[in-house]
Each structure stands twice: as structure tokens, then as C-alpha cells.
Steps between C-alpha positions, in 0.01 A plus 500: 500500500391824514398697182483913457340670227520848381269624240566850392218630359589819225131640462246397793240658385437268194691214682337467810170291484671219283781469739261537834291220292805260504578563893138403567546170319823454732449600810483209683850502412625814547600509902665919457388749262680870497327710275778839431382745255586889355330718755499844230344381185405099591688400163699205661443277763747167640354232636672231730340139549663229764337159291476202734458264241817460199340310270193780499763750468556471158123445399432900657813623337421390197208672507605782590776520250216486212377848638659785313703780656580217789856429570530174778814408721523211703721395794510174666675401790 
């Protein structure tokens, strides 16, 4: 199975380094990362993660979901 995330991150600025910080600790699981973000004032920023492991997929989004101004999506296919 195949597992997407998107984090949508509402202020990078203060958001950044503790979500960076939690990619690190993944990455030998992450096999695609697209990093989109707000060219005008950098507010915003979407990230997209392919995970090749499932059962690790929930461990990073949980993670991620304790970061404020986060919103996380997942698709699986």
C-alpha cells in the first residue's frame, strides 16, 4: 500500500524547524518529498510525502498533528 501525506503548514516561519526535525527522524522512510509554498509573503507552505512503510505512517503523522497551525491529509491507495 501506498501512503500520501499532506501537511499544510499555516505559519512557516514559527513552524518550520519542528516539522523539518520530524522529517529528519523519517527519512529513511520518506521515498518523495514536494515541498509547495506562498512565493509573496512565505506565510504557507504544503508539503507532500510518498511513505514506504504503513505502519510508520501513522507514527510521523502523529507527530506532526501535535504541531500547531498544521493541518495533515492522507491518501492511501
Amino acid at each position: 500500500m501506498t501512503t500520501i501525506i499532506g501537511i499544510k503548514i499555516s505559519n512557516r516561519l514559527e513552524s518550520a524547524v519542528s516539522v523539518q526535525e520530524i522529517l529528519t527522524k523519517y527519512g529513511c522512510i520518506i521515498k518523495t518529498r514536494i515541498g509547495l509554498h506562498e512565493e509573496i509573503n512565505g506565510q504557507w507552505g504544503l508539503i507532500l510525502l510518498e511513505i514506504i512503510n504503513d505502519e510508520e505512517s501513522i507514527k510521523i503523522a502523529n507527530e506532526l498533528c501535535d504541531i500547531e497551525e498544521i493541518e495533515i491529509q492522507q491518501m492511501k491507495f
